[in-house]
C-alpha positions in Angstrom: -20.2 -65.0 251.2 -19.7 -62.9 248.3 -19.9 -64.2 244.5 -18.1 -63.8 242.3 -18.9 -60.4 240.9 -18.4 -59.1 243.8 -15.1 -60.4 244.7 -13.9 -58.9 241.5 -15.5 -55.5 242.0 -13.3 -55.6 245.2 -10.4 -56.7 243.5 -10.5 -53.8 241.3 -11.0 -51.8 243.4 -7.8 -52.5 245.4 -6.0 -52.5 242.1 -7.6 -49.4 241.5 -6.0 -47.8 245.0 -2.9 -49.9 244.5 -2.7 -47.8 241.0 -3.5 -44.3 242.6 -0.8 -44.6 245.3 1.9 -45.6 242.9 0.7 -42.7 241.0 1.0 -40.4 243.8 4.4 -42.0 244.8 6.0 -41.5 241.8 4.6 -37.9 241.3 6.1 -36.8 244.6 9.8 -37.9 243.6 12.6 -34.9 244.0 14.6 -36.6 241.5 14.2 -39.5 239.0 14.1 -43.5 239.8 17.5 -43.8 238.1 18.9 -41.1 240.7 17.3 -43.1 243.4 18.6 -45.9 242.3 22.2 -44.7 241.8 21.9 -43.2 245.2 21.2 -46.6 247.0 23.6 -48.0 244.7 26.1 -45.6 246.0 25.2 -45.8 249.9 25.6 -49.5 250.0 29.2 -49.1 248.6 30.1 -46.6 250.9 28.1 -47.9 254.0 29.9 -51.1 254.0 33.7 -49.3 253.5 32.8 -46.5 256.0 30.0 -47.3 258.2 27.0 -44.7 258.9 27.9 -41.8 260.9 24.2 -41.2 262.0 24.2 -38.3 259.2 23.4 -37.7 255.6 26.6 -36.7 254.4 27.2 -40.1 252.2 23.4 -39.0 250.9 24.6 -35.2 250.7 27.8 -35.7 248.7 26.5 -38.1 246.3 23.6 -35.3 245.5 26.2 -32.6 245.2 28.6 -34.5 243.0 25.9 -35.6 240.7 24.5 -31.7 240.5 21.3 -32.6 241.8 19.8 -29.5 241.6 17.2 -29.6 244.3 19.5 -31.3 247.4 17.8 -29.7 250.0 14.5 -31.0 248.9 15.8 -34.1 248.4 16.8 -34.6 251.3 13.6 -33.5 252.9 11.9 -36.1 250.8 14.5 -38.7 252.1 13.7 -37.6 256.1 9.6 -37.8 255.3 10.1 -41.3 253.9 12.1 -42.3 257.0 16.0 -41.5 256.2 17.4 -39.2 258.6 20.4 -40.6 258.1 22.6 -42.9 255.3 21.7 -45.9 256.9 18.2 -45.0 256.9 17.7 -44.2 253.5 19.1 -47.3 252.2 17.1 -49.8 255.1 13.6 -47.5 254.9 14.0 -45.8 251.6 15.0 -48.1 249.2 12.4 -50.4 249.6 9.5 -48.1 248.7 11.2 -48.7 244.9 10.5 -52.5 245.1 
């Protein structure tokens, strides 16, 4: 069994991993957290008046109307985190911000 030195060496060092991929994470954003968030914000309005279409056009209007600069990446970013579609981004997406 390890003591007690050792089980905070490997806490740190999961802390210290923990810290890196948050890092990573939140250098590879296309937009801001604030964007992200108002983009969830928007989907869930919109999914539960219109319903999901199996597209990204709720996504893809909401970049365009808020001059996103960059939508294509975006959504690119969107599809590698696993939303392909409006539904998607707000069930997969939005809970890599938690």
């Amino acid at each position: 069994m390890p003591d007690k030195n050792e089980k905070e060496r490997r806490k740190q060092i999961i802390d210290d991993l923990k810290n890196k991929a948050d890092q990573e994470f939140e250098g590879s954003l296309p937009m801001s957290r604030d964007n992200f968030k108002k983009l969830f914000d928007h989907l869930d309005t919109q999914l539960n008046d219109k319903g999901c279409d199996d597209t990204n056009s709720l996504t893809k209007t909401f970049l365009l109307q808020s001059n996103i600069e960059k939508v294509d990446e975006v959504l690119e970013w969107l599809a590698d985190h696993g939303g392909y579609c409006d539904c998607e981004i707000l069930a997969n997406v939005e809970e890599q911000f938690e």
